[in-house]
C-alpha positions as CSV (number, residue, x, y, z in Angstrom):
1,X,-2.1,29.2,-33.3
2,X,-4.6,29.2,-30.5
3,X,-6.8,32.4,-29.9
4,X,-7.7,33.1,-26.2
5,X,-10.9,35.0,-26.5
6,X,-10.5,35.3,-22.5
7,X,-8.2,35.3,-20.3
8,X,-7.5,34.8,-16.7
9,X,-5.3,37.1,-14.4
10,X,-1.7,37.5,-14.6
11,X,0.5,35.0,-13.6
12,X,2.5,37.6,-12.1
13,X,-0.3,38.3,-9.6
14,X,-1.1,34.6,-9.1
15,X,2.3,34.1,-8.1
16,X,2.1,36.9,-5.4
17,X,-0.8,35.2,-4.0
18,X,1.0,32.3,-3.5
19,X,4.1,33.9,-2.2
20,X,1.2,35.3,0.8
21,X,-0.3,32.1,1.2
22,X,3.0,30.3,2.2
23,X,4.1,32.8,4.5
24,X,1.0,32.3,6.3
25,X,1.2,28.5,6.3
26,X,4.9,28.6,7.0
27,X,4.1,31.3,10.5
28,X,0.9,29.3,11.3
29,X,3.0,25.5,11.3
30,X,5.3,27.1,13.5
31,X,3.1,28.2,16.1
32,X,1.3,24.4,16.4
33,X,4.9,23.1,16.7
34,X,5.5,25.5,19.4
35,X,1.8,25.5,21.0
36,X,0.0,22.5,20.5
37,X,-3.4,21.9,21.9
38,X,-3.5,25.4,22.5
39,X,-2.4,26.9,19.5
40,X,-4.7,24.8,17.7
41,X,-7.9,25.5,19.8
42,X,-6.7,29.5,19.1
43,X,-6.2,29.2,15.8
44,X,-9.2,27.5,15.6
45,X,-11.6,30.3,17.0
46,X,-9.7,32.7,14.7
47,X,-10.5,31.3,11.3
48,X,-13.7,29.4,11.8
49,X,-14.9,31.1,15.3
50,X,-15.3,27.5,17.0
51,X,-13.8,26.7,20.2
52,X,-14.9,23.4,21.7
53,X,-13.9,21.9,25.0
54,X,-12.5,19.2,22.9
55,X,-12.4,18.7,18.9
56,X,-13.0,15.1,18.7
57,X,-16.1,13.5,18.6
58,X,-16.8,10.6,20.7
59,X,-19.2,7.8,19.4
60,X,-22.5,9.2,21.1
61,X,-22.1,12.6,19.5
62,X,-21.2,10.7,16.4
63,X,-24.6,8.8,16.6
64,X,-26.4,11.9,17.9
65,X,-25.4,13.7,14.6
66,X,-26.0,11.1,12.7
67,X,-29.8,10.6,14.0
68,X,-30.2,14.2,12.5
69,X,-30.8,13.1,9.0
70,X,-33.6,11.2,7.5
71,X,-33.2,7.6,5.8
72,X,-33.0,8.7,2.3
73,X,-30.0,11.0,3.6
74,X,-28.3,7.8,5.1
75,X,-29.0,5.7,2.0
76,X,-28.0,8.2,-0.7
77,X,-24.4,8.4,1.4
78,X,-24.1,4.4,1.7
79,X,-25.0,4.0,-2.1
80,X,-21.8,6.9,-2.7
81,X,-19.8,5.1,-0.3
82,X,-20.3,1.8,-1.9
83,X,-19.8,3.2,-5.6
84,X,-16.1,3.9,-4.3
85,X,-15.5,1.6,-2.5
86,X,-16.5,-1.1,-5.3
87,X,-14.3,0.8,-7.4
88,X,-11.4,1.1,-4.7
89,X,-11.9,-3.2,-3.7
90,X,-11.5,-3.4,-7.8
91,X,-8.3,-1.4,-7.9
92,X,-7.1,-2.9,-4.7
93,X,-7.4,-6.8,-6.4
94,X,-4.9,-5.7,-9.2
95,X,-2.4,-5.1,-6.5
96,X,-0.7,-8.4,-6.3
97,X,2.4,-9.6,-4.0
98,X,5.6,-11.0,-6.2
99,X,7.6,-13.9,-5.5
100,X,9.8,-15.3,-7.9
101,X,13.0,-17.6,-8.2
102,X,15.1,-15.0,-10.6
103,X,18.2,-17.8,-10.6
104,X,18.5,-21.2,-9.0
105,X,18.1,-20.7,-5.2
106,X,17.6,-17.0,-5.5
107,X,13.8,-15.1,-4.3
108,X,12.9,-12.0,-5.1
109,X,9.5,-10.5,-4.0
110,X,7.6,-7.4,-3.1
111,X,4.5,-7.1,-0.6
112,X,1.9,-4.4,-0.6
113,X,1.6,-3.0,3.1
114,X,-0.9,-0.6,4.3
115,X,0.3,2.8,5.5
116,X,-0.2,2.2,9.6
117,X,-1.7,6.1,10.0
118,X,-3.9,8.4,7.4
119,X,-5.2,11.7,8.6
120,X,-7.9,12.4,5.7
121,X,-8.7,16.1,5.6
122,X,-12.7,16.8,4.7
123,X,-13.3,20.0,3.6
124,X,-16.4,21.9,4.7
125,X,-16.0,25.4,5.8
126,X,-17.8,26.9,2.9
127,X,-19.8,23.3,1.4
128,X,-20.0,20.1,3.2
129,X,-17.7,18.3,1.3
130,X,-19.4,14.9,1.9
131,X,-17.8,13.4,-0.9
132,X,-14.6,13.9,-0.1
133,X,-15.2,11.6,3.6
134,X,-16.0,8.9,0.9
135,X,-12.7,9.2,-1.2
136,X,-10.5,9.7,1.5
137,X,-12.0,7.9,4.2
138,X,-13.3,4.6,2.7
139,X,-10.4,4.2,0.2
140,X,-8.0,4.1,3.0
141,X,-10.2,1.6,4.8
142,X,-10.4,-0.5,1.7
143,X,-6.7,-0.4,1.6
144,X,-6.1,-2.1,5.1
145,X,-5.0,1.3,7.2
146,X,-5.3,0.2,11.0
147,X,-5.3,4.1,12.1
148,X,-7.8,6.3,10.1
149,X,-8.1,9.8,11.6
150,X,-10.5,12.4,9.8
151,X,-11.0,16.2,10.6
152,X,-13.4,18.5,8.7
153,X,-14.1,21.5,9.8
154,X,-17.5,23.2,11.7
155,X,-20.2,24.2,9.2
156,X,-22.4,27.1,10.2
157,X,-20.4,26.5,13.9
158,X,-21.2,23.1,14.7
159,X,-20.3,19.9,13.3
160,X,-22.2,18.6,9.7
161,X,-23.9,15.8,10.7
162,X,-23.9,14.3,6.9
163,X,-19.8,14.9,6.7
164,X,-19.8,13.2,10.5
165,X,-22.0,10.5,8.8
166,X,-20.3,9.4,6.1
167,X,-16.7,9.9,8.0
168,X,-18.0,7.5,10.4
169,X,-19.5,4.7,7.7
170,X,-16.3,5.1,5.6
171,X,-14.5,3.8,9.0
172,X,-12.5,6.3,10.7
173,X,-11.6,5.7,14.1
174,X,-11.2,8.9,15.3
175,X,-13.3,12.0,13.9
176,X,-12.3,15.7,14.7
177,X,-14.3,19.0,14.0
178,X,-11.6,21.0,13.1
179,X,-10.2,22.8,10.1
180,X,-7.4,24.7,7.7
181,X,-4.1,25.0,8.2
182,X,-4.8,23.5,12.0
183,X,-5.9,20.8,11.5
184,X,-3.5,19.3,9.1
185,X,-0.7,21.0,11.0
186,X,-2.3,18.9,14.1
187,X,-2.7,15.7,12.2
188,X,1.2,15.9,10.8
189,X,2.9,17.7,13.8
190,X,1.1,16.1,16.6
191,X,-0.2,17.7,19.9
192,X,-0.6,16.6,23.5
193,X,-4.4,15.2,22.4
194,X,-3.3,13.9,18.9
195,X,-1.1,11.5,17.8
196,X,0.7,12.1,14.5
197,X,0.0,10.3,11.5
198,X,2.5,9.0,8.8
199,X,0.5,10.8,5.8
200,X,-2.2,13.4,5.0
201,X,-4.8,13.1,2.2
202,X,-7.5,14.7,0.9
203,X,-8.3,18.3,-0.9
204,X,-8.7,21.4,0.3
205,X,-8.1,25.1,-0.6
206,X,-4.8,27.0,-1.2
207,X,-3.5,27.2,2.4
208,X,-4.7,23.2,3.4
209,X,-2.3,22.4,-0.1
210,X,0.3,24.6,0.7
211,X,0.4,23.2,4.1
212,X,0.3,19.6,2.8
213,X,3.4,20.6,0.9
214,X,5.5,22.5,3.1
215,X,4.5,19.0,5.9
216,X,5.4,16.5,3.0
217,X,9.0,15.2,4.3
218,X,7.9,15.4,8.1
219,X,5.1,12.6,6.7
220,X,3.6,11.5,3.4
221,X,1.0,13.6,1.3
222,X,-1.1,11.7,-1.6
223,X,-0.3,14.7,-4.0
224,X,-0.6,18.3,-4.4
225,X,-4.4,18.7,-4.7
226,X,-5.5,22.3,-4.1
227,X,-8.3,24.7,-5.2
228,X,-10.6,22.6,-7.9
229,X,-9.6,22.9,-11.4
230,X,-11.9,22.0,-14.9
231,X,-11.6,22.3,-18.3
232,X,-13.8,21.6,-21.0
233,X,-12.7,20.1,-24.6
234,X,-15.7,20.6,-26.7
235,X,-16.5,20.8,-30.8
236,X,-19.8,21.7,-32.6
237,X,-21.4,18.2,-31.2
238,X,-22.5,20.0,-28.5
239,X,-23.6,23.4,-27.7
240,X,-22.9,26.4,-25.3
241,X,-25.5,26.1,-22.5
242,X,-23.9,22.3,-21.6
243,X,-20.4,23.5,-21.6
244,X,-21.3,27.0,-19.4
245,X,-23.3,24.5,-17.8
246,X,-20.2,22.2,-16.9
247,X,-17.6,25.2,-16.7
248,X,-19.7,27.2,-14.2
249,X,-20.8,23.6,-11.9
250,X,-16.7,23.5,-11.1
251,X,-16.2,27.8,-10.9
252,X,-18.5,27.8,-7.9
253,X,-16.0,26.1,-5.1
254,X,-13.9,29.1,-4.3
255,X,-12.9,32.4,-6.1
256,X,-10.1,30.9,-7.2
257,X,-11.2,27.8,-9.5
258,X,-9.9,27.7,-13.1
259,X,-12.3,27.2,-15.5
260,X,-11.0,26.7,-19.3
261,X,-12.8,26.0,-22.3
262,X,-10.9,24.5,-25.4
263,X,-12.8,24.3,-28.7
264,X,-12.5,24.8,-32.7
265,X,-15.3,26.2,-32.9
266,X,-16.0,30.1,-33.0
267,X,-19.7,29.7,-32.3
268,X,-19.5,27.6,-29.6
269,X,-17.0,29.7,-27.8
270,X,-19.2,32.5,-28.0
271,X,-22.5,31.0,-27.4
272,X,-20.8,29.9,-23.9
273,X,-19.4,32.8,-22.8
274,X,-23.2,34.6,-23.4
275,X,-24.3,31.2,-21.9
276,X,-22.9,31.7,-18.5
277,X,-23.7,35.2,-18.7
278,X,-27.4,34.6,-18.5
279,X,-26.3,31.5,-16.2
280,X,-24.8,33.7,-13.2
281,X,-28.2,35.6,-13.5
282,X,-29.8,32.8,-12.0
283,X,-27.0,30.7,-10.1
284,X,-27.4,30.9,-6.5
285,X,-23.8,30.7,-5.8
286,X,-22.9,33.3,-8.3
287,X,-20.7,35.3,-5.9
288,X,-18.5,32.1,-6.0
289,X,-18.7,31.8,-9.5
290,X,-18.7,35.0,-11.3
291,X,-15.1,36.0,-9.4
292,X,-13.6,32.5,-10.2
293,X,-14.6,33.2,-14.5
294,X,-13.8,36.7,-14.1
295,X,-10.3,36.2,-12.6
296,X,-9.6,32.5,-13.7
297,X,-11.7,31.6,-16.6
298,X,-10.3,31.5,-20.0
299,X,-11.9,30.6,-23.7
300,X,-9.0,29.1,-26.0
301,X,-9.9,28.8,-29.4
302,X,-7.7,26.3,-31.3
303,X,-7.3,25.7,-35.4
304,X,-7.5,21.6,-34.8
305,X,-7.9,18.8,-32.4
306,X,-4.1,18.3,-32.3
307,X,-3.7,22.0,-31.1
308,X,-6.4,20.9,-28.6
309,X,-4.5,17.9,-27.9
310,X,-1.4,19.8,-26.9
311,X,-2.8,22.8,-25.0
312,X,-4.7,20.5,-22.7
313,X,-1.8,18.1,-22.0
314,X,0.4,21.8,-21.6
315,X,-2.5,23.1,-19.0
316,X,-2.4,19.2,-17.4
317,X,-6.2,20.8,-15.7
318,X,-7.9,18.4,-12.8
319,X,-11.1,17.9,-14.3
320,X,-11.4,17.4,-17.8
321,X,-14.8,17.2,-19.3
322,X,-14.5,15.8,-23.4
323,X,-17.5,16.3,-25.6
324,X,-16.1,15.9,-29.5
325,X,-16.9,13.8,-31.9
326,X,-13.9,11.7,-31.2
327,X,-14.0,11.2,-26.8
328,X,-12.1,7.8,-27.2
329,X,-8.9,9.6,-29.4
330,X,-8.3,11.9,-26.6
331,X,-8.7,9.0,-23.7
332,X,-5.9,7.4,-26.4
333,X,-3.6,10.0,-26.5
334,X,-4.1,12.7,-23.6
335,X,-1.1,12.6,-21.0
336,X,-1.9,15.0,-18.4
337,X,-4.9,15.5,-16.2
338,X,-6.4,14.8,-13.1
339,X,-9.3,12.4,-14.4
340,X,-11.6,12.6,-17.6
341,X,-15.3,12.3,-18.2
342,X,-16.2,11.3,-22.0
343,X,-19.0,12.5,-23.5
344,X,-21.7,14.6,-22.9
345,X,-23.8,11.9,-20.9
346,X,-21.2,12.3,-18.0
347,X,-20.2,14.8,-16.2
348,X,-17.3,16.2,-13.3
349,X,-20.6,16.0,-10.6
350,X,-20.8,12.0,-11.4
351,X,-16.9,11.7,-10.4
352,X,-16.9,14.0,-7.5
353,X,-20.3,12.9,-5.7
354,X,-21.1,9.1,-6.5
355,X,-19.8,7.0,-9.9
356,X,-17.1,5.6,-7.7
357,X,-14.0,7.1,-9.3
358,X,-12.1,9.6,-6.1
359,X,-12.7,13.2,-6.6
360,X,-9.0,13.8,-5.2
361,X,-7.0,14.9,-8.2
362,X,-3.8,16.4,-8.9
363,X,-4.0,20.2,-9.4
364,X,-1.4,23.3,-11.1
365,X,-0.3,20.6,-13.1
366,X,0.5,18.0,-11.3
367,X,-1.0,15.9,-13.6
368,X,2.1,15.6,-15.0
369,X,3.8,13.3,-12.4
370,X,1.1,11.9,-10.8
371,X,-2.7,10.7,-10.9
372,X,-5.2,11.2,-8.4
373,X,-5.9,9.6,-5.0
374,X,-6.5,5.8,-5.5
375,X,-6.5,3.2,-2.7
376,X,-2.2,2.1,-3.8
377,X,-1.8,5.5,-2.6
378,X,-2.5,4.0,0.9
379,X,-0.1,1.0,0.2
380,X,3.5,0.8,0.3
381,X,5.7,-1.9,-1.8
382,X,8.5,-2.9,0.0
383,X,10.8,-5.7,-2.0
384,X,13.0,-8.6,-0.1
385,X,15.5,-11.1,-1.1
386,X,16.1,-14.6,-0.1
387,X,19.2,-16.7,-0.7
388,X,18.5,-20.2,-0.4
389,X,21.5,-22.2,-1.4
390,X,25.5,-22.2,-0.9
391,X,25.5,-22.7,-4.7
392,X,23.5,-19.3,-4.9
393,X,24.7,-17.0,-2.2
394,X,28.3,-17.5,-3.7
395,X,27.9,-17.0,-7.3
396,X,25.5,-13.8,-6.5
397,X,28.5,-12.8,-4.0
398,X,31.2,-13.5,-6.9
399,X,29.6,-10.5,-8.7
400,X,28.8,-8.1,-6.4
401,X,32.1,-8.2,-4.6
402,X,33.2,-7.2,-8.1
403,X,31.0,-5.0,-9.0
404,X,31.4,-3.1,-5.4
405,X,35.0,-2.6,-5.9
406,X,33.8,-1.6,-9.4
407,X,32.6,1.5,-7.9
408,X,35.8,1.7,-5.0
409,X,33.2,0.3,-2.1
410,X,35.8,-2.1,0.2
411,X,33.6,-2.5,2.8
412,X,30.5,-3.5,0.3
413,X,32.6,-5.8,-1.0
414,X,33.3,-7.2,2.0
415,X,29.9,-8.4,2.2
416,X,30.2,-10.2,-0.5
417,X,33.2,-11.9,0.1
418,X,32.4,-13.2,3.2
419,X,29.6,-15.0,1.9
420,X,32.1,-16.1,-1.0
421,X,34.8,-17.2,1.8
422,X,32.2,-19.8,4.0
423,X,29.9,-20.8,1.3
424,X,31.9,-21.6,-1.2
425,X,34.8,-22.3,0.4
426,X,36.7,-19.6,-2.1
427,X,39.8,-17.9,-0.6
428,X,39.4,-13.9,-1.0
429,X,41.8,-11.6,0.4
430,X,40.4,-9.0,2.6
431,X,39.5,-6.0,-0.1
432,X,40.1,-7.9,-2.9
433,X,37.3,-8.3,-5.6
434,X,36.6,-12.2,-6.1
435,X,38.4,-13.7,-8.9
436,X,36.4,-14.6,-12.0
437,X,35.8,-18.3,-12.7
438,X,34.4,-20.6,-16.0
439,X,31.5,-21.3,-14.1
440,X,30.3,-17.7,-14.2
441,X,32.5,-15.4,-16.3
């Protein structure tokens, strides 16, 4: 029986958190249906105190921001950038069109086809999520999307020119500097300046996921990818300064970043938890941190790897970090997760910054349904049908006039018959099923 050794809040009050946070997404979509341009622009000066003459960027102030950084800047984003999007173009080359000839004179096939408009939302309010411009961004340029839109919101009240930058290498063709709840709601909804897209991606905090959520319907969302989760499945192998380490690198996004550590060992457990102890002492971001352990952290302590096994795949975390001394039996056998790093030699950094797997992952389980954002996400598969004889359109009609008035559909049916009646010269009456014949009973 597993042991938590700590604990994170009750899920009664995380559930009344989220009850808050929807009724403010809920009010706050409403008002950019209603308002538009100028809704947005007040929304905008309320949550992040910016109120431009205009949000998007146009190519000089793109460059401008751009010439801000200094080479090794530039180059340290390209290299990122072309980690994914090797990764992405790799992933992309799997994706094949089908045709086939099922029966004589019959063609079945499917064709990928890009989504025609992405908005990619970049977070940035707190960190500048430059990353995130990469996975989003370049993945959907990869992909073939004709209409990329990106919005981040200002850092420190202006735009970030390294966000800017790497939105602008990835190839969107139209860059805003806005944020939250408004900027999605702008991207999905539409305003007199902004043309709605067909589907939002990217991560952000609890209202930019809610949003996505309660907007999913009205357009297409990659998944439900909200505040950062990580957990970390370690045995004796390693020891308690990695795993704080690892646990505490993921607790500083927000307040409200679960951090779980799985183990069989008793030691370890507590050697971490002193671990990030004396960690916080020294981690500049500790504000971050320290409320995310105290309030979402937990230490599980389980009797076997099994027991391991089945709490992680139960807890189905974003990040999960696996340092055993059997990596490659969980990568076998775990179900659900956002993405895993192996080993101790990786880490949740290398996917979120630069190895070329995307950082956007499925989060409060999610990982059950669905994996993270890949560049298919971006690409629809849409199936035809092709008839190409008289031989073949009237034995395929045969059966489904049947099967059609199988299920009482006359006017299916009728479909089928028609094509029975001048193709094969076979007399059906009107709402009659076609007869069966030796040639095809």
């Amino acid at each position: 029986m597993a042991e938590y050794l700590k604990n994170s809040k009750p899920e009664a009050e995380k559930a009344a958190e989220d009850a808050k946070v929807r009724a403010i997404v809920e009010s706050t979509l409403a008002e950019i249906e209603q308002g538009g341009d100028e809704a947005v622009r007040a929304l905008s000066e309320k949550f992040d105190g910016y109120r431009p003459e205009k949000f998007r960027l146009s190519l000089g102030e793109i460059e401008a921001l751009i010439g801000e950084l200094s080479a090794e800047e530039i180059a340290d984003i390209k290299f990122a950038q072309e980690q994914v999007r090797n990764f992405a173009k790799a992933q992309r080359d799997s994706m094949l069109d089908v045709e086939v000839e099922t029966l004589p004179g019959v063609i079945l096939g499917h064709k990928n086809i890009p989504v025609q408009s992405v908005g990619c939302y970049v977070p940035g309010g707190k960190f500048p999520m430059v990353a995130s411009a990469h996975m989003s961004v370049a993945t959907a340029s990869v992909a073939g999307v004709p209409r990329i839109i990106a919005c981040t919101p200002p850092f420190k009240g202006r735009p970030n020119p390294a966000v800017i930058a790497a939105m602008h290498f990835g190839g969107a063709h139209e860059i805003y500097v806005l944020g939250g709840i408004q900027a999605v709601g702008a991207m999905a909804i539409g305003t007199e300046t902004i043309e709605p897209v067909h589907m939002l991606v990217g991560p952000g905090n609890a209202f930019v996921a809610e949003a996505k959520r309660q907007l999913f319907g009205r357009v297409g969302i990659d998944l439900f990818a909200g505040p950062t989760e990580t957990m970390v499945i370690a045995d004796d192998t390693v020891d308690g300064e990695l795993c704080a380490t690892d646990l505490l690198g993921q607790a500083e996004h927000g307040y409200n970043s679960p951090a779980v550590l799985l183990t069989t060992s008793r030691k370890l457990a507590e050697d971490t938890m002193a671990e990030i102890e004396r960690i916080l002492t020294i981690l500049p971001t500790r504000e971050t941190a320290e409320a995310s352990w105290r309030d979402y952290g937990e230490v599980i302590l389980c009797e076997s790897y099994d027991e391991m096994l089945d709490v992680a795949n139960e807890i189905a975390s974003e990040h999960v970090q696996v340092m055993t001394d059997r990596d490659d039996w969980f990568l076998e056998n775990m179900t659900s997760y956002g993405a895993l790093f192996l080993g101790p030699r990786t880490n949740v950094s290398n996917g979120d910054k630069v190895i070329g797997t995307n950082h956007t992952l499925p989060t409060k389980k999610a990982g059950r349904y669905t994996g993270g954002l890949w560049v298919g996400k971006f690409l629809k598969t849409h199936s035809y049908q092709k008839v190409l004889t008289d031989e073949a359109a009237t034995m395929i009609g045969e059966y489904g006039s049947r099967l059609c008035m199988l299920e009482g559909f006359v006017g299916h049916a009728e479909q089928c018959n028609i094509r029975v009646r001048r193709y094969g010269g076979i007399n059906v009456p009107y709402g009659e099923a076609a007869p069966y014949r030796d040639s095809n009973a």
